[in-house]
C-alpha positions as CSV (number, residue, x, y, z in Angstrom):
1,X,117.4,78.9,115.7
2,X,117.3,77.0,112.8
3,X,113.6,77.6,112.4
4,X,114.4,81.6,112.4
5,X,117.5,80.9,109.7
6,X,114.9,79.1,107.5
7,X,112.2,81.5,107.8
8,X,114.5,84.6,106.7
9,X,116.1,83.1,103.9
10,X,112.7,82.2,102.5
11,X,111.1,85.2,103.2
12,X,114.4,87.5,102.0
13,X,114.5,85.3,99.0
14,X,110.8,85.2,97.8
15,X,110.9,89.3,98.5
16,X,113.7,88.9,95.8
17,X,112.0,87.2,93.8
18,X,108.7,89.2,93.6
19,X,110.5,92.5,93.5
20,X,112.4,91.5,90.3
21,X,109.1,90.6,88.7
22,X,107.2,93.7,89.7
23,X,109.9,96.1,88.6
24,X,110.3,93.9,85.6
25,X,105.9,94.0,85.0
26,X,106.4,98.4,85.8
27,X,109.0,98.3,82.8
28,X,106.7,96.6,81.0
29,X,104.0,99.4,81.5
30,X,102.0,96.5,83.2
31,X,101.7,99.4,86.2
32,X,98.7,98.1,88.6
33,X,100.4,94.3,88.5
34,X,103.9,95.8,89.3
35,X,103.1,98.1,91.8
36,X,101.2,95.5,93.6
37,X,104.1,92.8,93.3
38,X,106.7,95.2,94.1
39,X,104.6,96.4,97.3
40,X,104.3,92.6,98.3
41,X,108.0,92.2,97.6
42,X,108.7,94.9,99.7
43,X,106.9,93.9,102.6
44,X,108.2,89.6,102.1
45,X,112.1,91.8,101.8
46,X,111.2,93.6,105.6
47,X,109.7,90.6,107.1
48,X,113.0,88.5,106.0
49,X,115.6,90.9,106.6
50,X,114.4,92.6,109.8
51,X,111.9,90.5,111.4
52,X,113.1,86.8,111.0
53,X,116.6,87.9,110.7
54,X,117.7,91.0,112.8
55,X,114.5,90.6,115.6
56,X,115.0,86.5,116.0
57,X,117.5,85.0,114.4
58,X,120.3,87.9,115.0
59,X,119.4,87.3,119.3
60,X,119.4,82.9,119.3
61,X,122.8,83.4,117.4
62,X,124.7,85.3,119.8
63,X,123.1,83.5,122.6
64,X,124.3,80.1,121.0
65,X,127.6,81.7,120.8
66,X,127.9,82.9,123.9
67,X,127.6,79.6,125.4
Protein backbone atom coordinates (compact mmCIF):
# COMPACT_ATOMS: atom_id res chain seq x y z
CA UNK A 1 0.00 0.00 0.00
CA UNK A 2 2.62 2.22 0.74
CA UNK A 3 4.43 1.29 -2.44
CA UNK A 4 1.06 2.49 -4.55
CA UNK A 5 1.00 5.91 -2.11
CA UNK A 6 4.56 6.57 -3.16
CA UNK A 7 4.20 5.80 -6.70
CA UNK A 8 1.19 8.35 -7.19
CA UNK A 9 2.47 11.10 -5.43
CA UNK A 10 5.59 10.93 -7.60
CA UNK A 11 3.97 10.37 -10.60
CA UNK A 12 0.97 13.19 -9.90
CA UNK A 13 3.74 15.45 -8.80
CA UNK A 14 6.37 15.08 -11.64
CA UNK A 15 3.05 15.41 -14.10
CA UNK A 16 2.79 18.82 -12.17
CA UNK A 17 5.87 19.64 -12.59
CA UNK A 18 6.27 19.01 -16.42
CA UNK A 19 2.94 20.50 -17.27
CA UNK A 20 3.88 23.86 -15.66
CA UNK A 21 7.05 23.86 -17.77
CA UNK A 22 5.49 23.00 -21.03
CA UNK A 23 2.61 25.52 -20.77
CA UNK A 24 5.25 27.90 -19.51
CA UNK A 25 7.83 26.87 -22.90
CA UNK A 26 4.01 27.23 -25.21
CA UNK A 27 3.85 30.86 -23.73
CA UNK A 28 7.12 31.28 -24.53
CA UNK A 29 6.42 30.42 -28.31
CA UNK A 30 8.94 27.51 -27.69
CA UNK A 31 5.82 25.34 -29.35
CA UNK A 32 7.43 21.77 -30.37
CA UNK A 33 9.25 21.69 -26.69
CA UNK A 34 5.92 22.61 -24.89
CA UNK A 35 3.66 20.61 -26.65
CA UNK A 36 5.88 17.64 -26.09
CA UNK A 37 6.34 18.39 -22.29
CA UNK A 38 2.83 19.12 -21.77
CA UNK A 39 1.88 15.72 -23.62
CA UNK A 40 4.36 13.97 -21.24
CA UNK A 41 2.88 15.82 -18.35
CA UNK A 42 -0.27 14.82 -19.20
CA UNK A 43 0.21 11.27 -19.53
CA UNK A 44 2.86 11.28 -15.80
CA UNK A 45 -0.77 13.42 -14.38
CA UNK A 46 -3.11 10.13 -15.66
CA UNK A 47 -0.68 7.53 -14.60
CA UNK A 48 -0.61 9.27 -10.95
CA UNK A 49 -3.99 10.19 -10.46
CA UNK A 50 -5.88 7.27 -12.03
CA UNK A 51 -3.66 4.40 -12.31
CA UNK A 52 -1.47 4.43 -9.05
CA UNK A 53 -4.03 6.24 -7.23
CA UNK A 54 -7.78 5.47 -8.08
CA UNK A 55 -6.82 1.66 -9.83
CA UNK A 56 -4.31 0.61 -6.72
CA UNK A 57 -3.96 2.60 -4.12
CA UNK A 58 -7.84 3.70 -3.74
CA UNK A 59 -8.65 -0.59 -3.43
CA UNK A 60 -5.46 -1.62 -0.64
CA UNK A 61 -6.91 1.48 1.29
CA UNK A 62 -10.33 0.40 1.84
CA UNK A 63 -9.28 -3.10 2.27
CA UNK A 64 -6.86 -1.92 5.15
CA UNK A 65 -9.75 -0.18 6.47
CA UNK A 66 -12.08 -2.61 6.43
CA UNK A 67 -10.07 -4.82 8.50
Amino acid sequence: MLASALGAAAFTIGGMITEQDGIQKLMSGQVTLGGWEAAVGLLLLTAGIYLFGYREFWPRLRAFQSR
